[in-house]
C-alpha positions as CSV (number, residue, x, y, z in Angstrom):
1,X,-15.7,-0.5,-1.2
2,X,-13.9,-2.9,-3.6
3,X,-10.2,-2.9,-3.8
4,X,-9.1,-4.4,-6.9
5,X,-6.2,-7.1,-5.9
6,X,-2.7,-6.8,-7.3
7,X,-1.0,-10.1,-7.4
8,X,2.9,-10.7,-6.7
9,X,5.1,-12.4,-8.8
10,X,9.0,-13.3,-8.5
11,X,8.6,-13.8,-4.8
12,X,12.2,-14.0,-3.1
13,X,13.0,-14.0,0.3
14,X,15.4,-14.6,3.6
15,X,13.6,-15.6,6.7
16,X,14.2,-16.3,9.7
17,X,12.2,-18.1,12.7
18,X,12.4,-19.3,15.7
19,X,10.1,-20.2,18.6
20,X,8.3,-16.3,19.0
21,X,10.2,-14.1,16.6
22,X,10.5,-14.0,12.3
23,X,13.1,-12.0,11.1
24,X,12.6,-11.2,7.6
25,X,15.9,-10.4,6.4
26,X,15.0,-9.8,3.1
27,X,12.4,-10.2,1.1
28,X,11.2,-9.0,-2.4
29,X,8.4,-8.9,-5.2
30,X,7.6,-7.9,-8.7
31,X,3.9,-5.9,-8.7
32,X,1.9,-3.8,-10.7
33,X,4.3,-3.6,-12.7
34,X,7.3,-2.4,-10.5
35,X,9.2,-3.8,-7.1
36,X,8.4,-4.1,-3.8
37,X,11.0,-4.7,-1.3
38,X,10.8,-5.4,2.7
39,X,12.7,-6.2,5.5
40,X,12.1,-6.3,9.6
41,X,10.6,-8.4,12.2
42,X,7.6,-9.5,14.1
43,X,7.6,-11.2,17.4
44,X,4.9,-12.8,19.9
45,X,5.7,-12.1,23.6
46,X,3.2,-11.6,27.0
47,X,0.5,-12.4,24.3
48,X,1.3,-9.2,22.1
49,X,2.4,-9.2,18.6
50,X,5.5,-6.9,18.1
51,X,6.5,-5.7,14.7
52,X,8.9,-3.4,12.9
53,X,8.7,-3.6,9.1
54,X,10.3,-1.3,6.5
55,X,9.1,-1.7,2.8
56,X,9.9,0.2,-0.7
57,X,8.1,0.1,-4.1
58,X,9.6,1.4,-6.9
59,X,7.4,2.1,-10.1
60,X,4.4,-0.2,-9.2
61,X,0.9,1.0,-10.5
62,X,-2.1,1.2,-8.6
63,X,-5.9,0.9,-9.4
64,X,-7.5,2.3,-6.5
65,X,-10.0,4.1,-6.0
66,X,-11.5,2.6,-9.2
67,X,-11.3,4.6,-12.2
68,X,-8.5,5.7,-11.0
69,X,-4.6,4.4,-11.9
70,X,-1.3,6.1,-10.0
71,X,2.2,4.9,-10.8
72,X,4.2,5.4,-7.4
73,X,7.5,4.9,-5.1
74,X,7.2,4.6,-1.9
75,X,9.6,4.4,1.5
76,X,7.1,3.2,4.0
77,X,8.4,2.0,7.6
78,X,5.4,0.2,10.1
79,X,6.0,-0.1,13.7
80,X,3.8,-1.8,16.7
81,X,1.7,-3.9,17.9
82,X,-1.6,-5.6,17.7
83,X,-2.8,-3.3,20.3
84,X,-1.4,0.0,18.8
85,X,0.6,0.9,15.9
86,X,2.4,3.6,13.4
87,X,2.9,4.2,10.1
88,X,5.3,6.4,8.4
89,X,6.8,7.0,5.3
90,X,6.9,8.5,1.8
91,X,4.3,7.8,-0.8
92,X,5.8,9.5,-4.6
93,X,2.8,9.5,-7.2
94,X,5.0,9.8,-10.3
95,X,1.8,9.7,-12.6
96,X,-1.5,9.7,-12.3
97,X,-4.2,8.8,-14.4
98,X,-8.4,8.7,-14.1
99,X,-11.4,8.0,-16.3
100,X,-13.1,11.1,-17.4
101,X,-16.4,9.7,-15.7
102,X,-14.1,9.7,-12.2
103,X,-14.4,13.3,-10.5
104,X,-12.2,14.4,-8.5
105,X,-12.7,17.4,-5.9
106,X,-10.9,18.3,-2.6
107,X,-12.9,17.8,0.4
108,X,-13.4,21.5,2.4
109,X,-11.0,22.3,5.0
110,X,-9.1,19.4,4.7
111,X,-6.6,19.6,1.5
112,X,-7.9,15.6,1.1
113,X,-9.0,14.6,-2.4
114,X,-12.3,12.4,-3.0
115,X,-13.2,11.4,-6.0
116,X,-17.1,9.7,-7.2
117,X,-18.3,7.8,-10.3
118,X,-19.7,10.4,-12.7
119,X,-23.8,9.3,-13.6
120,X,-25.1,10.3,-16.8
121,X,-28.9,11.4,-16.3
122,X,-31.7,9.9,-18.0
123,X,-33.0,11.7,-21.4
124,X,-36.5,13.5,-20.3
């Protein structure tokens, strides 16, 4: 699997450290052609990492799986530690676009969509 990267520009930010713990009291990014947004904190204590991170994206466009390309906001909140964590959120696909050779199918029982790389056969 190959996850095509999606580089950040206008990187702005307010962090703060100290001996075990980063607040990030703001911090922000242009992506994909939208905004990402975070806040939260990660600490290190009794040899555990300890984090609580909030994140939204408004209007950034992905390109994954390939052949396919979603434009989405998103409300996400991330909570743990190294040992066990959460995730939790809203992900808002506002448009969606594949390649005709992508198909996409839902996968039984499940409600889940997959997807594969159409293959033309060879002329006999």
């Amino acid at each position: 699997m190959t996850i095509s990267p999606t580089g950040l520009s206008d990187l702005n930010g307010s962090l703060t450290f100290n001996e075990n713990h980063l607040q990030v009291e703001s911090l922000s990014a242009r992506t994909g052609g939208g905004t990402l947004n975070a806040t939260g904190s990660i600490s290190y204590y009794q040899r555990q990492v300890i984090f609580d991170l909030k994140g939204t994206a408004q209007e950034v466009r992905l390109r994954y799986p390939p052949g396919i390309s979603s434009t989405t906001n998103a409300d996400v909140r991330f909570t743990g530690t190294n040992a066990s964590s959460t995730p939790s959120g809203e992900l808002t696909v506002m448009k969606l676009r594949h390649d005709a050779r992508v198909r996409l199918r839902l996968l039984p029982g499940t409600g889940e969509a997959s997807h594969h790389r159409a293959r033309k056969l060879p002329a006999r």
